[in-house]
Structure formats: structure tokens, C-alpha cells
N, C-alpha and C positions, 0 to 999 in steps of 0.2 A: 124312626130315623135310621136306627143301625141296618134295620131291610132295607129301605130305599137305597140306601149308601153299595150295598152288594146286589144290586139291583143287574139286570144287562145293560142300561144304561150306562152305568157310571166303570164297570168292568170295561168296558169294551175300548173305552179312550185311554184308560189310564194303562192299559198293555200297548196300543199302539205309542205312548211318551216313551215306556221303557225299550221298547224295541226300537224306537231311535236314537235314544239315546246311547243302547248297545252298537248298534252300526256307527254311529259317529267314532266312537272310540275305536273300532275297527278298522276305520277309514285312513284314521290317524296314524296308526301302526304302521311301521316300515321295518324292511330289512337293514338286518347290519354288511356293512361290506366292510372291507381293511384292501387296502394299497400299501406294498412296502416300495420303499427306493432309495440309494444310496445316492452323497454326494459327489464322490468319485469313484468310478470301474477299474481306476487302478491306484494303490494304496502301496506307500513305501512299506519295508516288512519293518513291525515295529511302532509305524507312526498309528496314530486314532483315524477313523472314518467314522461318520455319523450314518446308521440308520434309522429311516423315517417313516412310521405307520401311521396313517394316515384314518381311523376310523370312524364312520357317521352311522349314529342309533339312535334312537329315540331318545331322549333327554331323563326318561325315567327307566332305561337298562341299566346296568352293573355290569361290568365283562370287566375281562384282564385276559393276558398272554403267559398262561400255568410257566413258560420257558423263564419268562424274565422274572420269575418271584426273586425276593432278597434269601440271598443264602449267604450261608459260613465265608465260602472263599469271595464271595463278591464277584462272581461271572458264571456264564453259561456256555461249555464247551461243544461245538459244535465243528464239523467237518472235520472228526476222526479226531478230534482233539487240537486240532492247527487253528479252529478260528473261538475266538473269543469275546460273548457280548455280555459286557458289561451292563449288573443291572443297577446302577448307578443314571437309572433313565430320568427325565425331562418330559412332563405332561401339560400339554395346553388345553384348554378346551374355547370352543369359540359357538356358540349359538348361530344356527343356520334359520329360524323361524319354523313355525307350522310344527312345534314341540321337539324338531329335528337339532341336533347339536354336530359336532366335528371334535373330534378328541386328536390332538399332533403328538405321536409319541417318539419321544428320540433318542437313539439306545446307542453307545459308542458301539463299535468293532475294533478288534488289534487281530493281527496276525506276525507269528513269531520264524512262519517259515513260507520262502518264495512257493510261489505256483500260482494254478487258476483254480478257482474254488465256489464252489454252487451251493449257496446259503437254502438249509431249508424253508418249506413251507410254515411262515407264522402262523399256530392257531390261538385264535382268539375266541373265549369260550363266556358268552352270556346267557345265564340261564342253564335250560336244559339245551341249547345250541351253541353249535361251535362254526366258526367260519374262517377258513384259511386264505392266506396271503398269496401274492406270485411271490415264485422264488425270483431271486436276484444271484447274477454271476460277475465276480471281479478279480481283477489279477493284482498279486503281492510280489511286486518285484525285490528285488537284493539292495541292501544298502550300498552303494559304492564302498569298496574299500582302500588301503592307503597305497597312492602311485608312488613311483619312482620321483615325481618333480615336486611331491608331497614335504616338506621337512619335518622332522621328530623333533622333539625337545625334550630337554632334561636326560639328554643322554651325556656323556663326558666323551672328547675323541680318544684317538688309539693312541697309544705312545710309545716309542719304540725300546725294548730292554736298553740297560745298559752294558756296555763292551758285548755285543752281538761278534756273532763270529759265522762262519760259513756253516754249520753244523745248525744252527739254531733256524737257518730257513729250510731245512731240509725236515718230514713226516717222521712219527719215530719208527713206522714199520719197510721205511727204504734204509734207515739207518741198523734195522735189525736183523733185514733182508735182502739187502745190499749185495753180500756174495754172492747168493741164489740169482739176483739178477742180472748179475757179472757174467755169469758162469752159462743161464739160459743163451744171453744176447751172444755170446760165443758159440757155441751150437749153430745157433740162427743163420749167422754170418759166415758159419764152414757150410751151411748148408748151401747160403744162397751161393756160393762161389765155385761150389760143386755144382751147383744147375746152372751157372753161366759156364761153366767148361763146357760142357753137353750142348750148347744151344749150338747152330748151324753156322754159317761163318757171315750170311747175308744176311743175320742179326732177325729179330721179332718181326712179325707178319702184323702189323697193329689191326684191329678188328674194326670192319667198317663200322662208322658212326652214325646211326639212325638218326635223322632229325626229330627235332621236337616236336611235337603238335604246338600249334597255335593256341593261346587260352581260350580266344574265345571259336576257335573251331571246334577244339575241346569238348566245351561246353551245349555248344548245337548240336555236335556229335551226341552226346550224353540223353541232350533230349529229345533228340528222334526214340532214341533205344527206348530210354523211359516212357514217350508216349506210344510206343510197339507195344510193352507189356499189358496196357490199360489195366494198370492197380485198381484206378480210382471206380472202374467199371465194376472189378470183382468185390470191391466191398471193401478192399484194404488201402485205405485212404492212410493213415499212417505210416506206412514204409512206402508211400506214394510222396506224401510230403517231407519224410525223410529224406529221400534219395533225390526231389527233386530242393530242397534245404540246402544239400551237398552239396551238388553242379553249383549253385550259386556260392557259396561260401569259399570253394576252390578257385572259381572262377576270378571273385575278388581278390584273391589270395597272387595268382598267377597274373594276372591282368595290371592291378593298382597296389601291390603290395599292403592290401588288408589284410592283417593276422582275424580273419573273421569267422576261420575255424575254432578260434580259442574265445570269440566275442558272445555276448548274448544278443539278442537282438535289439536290445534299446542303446549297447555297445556301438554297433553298426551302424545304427541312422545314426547317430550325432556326429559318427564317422563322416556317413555323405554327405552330412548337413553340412560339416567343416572344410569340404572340399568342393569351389566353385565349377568345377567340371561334372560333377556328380550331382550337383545339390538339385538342378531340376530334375533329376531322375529319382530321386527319393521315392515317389508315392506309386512306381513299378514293384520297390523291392519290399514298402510296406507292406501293399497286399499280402504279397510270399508269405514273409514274413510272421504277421499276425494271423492270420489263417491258419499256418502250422502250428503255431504255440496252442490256437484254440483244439486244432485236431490232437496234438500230442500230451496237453495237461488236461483240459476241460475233455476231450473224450467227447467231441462236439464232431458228428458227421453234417461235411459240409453238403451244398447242394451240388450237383452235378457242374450249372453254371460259374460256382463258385474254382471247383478243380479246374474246368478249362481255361478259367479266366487266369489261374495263376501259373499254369501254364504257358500261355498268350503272354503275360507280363512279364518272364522268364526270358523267352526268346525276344521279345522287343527291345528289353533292357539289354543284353548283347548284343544284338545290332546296333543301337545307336551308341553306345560305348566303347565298341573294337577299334583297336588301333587302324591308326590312318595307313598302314602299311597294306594289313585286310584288305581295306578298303579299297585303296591302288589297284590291286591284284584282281579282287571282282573286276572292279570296270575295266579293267584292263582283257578278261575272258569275257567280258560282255560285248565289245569289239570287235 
């Protein structure tokens, strides 16, 4: 029996069972992939955002993200130190069939300072393999801080001493420098009266008064120049979106009395937003706008189409917002 048994007969099937059965298992086998994504691309500085990794493996892998292990301080420092993910994560798992499963991992973020910022590449390491994530880019704006129409509390008002006297609204260094002052503003005074003896008897020759520029002739003017130099051409996309930043922010400045030199940009829309002459023209100054934060914090070169179009929205936005005076004057040389 034990010959018959190792016979070539009986060798001969029981290799082809095992070798199906090795393919079948083979078959089965699949890659790990990982998706990461955020719920919001842009994140008060401060508040939590959730990031979500997304990974499907075979139901009988083991992986983890060595990044988010549990440590001493409770996070993992990433982007120089400014962004912080919390390993305090949330894991799901959900069965996909065919031995295939889907693990949801969900990891907070905080950021304690504004900017744009380019999370890196998650690795997720199963086994003797590792497989990385897309990176993910979000913006940390500023907290608003306290305005002027803001009220404080728990403060007490001013009260005024009592028996005040005229000395007590006066600084202590005009009261201790007083004579010194007396004594300059005298000087001053023999001087000016000595330069008007001297002057001619048909009095000052007043200096002609250049007129103004126009804001928003200004502002055209600016970017002819700007589009002469073609930055965007040489590669210096940043002092491109700089300068053309400017023009617009002076523009508003001069044109509708927006302080939007001293504004951020999420400042500024709520600005147009608030203002029914301007509100349809918002999504000319967006583009600008966001474009340039991406070129000047993320360090993100844009595409060629990308520069001219903010350009092009530059100049449209001045023409349909110049004053109606402008306007007269064209049609009026058009005539």
C-alpha cells in the first residue's frame, strides 16, 4: 500500500490540488492603497479639522501610520512645527467582501499659526511594505480680533481727580521743558519775520498744482507697466502677484475708501460683499486674490493661464467700477 500510495499516479494530482490551491490564495491578495482628505481647506487658527485616511487591505494585513503612534505629549509635529496631529485617532473598519476590508482613520489637526501649509505624505507601513498617501494643502487663517464696535466688560470707567486744575491736563515733560519750548518757538518766529522782510513786495509766486491722476487711470496705468515687465514670464511670479496685489489694494483705497492696504484678504471680500455696488463684482477680485496667497505662502507656481487670467480680472474690474465722471470723458473723446 505505502508504494502504491507514492506511486506517479497518485503524486501527480495531489501537486496539481496544492498548486491550486496556492494560486487561489494569490488571486485573493491585493494591494494596500491609503487616500487621505480633509474636511475643510481652510481652518480657523486654533479650531480642530479632521483628517481622513481612508485605507483597503486585505482583512488579514496588520499596518499602522509609525506618525500617529501614542506618545508622551499626545501629537505629532508636522510643518516645521506649526501643524499638529493629534493621535488621539478614531478607527472604523467596514468589510468590502472577497477578504477585502476598508479601515476609516480619523486623526484631528490644530494649527496655532496663520498660513498655507502642505501636510506630508502619510506612510502606512504593512508588513515588509510601506505605502504613502497624497499630500493635502489647507489655509489657517487669523482669528478675528477685538473691533472698535466690540464692547469689553469688567472694566470700571475713567473718573476725573478731584479739584483738577490746569496743570494736571498738561504732560510732565512740557511742564519740565516748557522754558526750552518758549524760548525755541521764539527763535522760530524772529526767524520767520526775518524771511518775510526779505520776500519781494508782489508777495509768493504759489507753485503750479499738478493735478491728480485718476484712481482708476492710476491703476491701468500701473498695469500696462506691470504687464511690459512680463515677471510672470521670467519666472518671478511672486513680486508679479505682489505688485499686481498693490495696484488693486491702492486702487480700492483711492477709488471706494477701503483701507485695504491694512486688510487681509478674507477682510476685503466681506468688505465687497457688504457693499451693494461692489457685491457683484466680488469673484473678479477673488481670483487676484487667492492666487496670490497660494503664490506667496504655499510657494505654489501658478500656470501661465492662471497669471493672465488675473490680470484680465484686474483690468475688468476697473473698468466696470470707475467712476461715472471716467466714464463721461471716454465717450465724450470717443465722439
Amino acid at each position: 500500500m505505502r508504494k502504491k500510495f507514492f506511486t506517479k499516479g497518485y503524486i501527480a494530482p495531489l501537486a496539481g490540488l496544492l498548486m491550486a490551491m496556492g494560486g487561489v490564495t494569490a488571486a485573493n491578495a491585493g494591494p494596500v492603497t491609503v487616500k487621505a482628505s480633509l474636511d475643510s481647506v481652510q481652518i480657523l487658527m486654533g479650531r480642530m479639522a479632521t483628517m481622513r485616511l481612508q485605507v483597503v487591505q486585505d482583512e488579514n494585513v496588520r499596518g499602522t501610520f509609525p506618525l500617529l503612534q501614542p506618545n508622551e505629549r499626545g501629537y505629532a509635529a508636522v510643518c516645521g512645527d506649526s501643524v499638529e496631529l493629534r493621535t488621539s485617532i478614531k478607527r472604523d473598519t467596514t468589510p468590502l467582501g472577497s477578504g477585502r476590508i476598508q479601515v476609516d482613520w480619523q486623526v484631528p489637526v490644530q494649527a496655532f499659526d496663520s498660513g498655507v501649509y502642505r501636510l506630508p505624505e502619510m506612510v502606512y507601513v504593512a508588513g515588509r511594505d510601506s505605502v504613502r498617501s497624497n499630500p493635502l494643502t489647507f489655509k489657517v487663517t487669523p482669528f478675528p480680533g477685538v473691533t472698535a464696535e466690540d464692547k469689553i466688560a469688567d472694566f470700571a470707567g475713567t473718573v476725573d481727580p478731584a479739584g483738577k486744575s490746569f496743570w494736571d491736563f498738561l504732560p510732565d515733560w512740557l511742564v519740565e521743558w516748557g522754558w526750552l519750548i518758549l524760548f525755541i518757538m521764539m527763535l522760530a518766529l524772529i526767524a520767520f519775520e526775518e524771511t518775510l522782510s526779505r520776500r519781494p513786495r508782489g508777495g509768493l509766486i504759489p507753485a503750479p498744482q499738478v493735478p491728480k491722476e485718476a484712481p482708476d487711470a492710476e491703476a491701468l496705468r500701473r498695469l500696462g507697466e506691470l504687464k511690459e515687465r512680463k515677471l510672470w514670464e521670467q519666472g518671478q511670479e511672486k513680486e508679479y502677484f505682489t505688485i499686481l496685489t498693490d495696484i488693486l489694494r491702492n486702487y480700492l483705497d483711492r477709488r471706494f475708501g477701503i483701507n485695504a492696504m491694512e486688510m487681509t484678504s478674507r477682510q476685503i471680500m466681506q468688505t465687497l460683499a457688504a457693499d451693494s455696488t461692489l457685491k457683484e463684482k466680488r469673484g473678479l477680485v477673488r481670483q487676484i486674490l487667492d492666487m496670490a496667497d497660494f503664490v506667496k505662502f504655499a510657494k505654489v507656481r501658478p500656470l501661465p493661464d492662471d497669471s493672465v487670467a488675473a490680470w484680465n480680472n484686474a483690468v475688468a474690474f476697473v473698468n466696470e467700477t470707475k467712476s461715472i465722471s471716467a466714464t463721461a470723458e471716454e465717450k465724450g473723446g470717443e465722439s
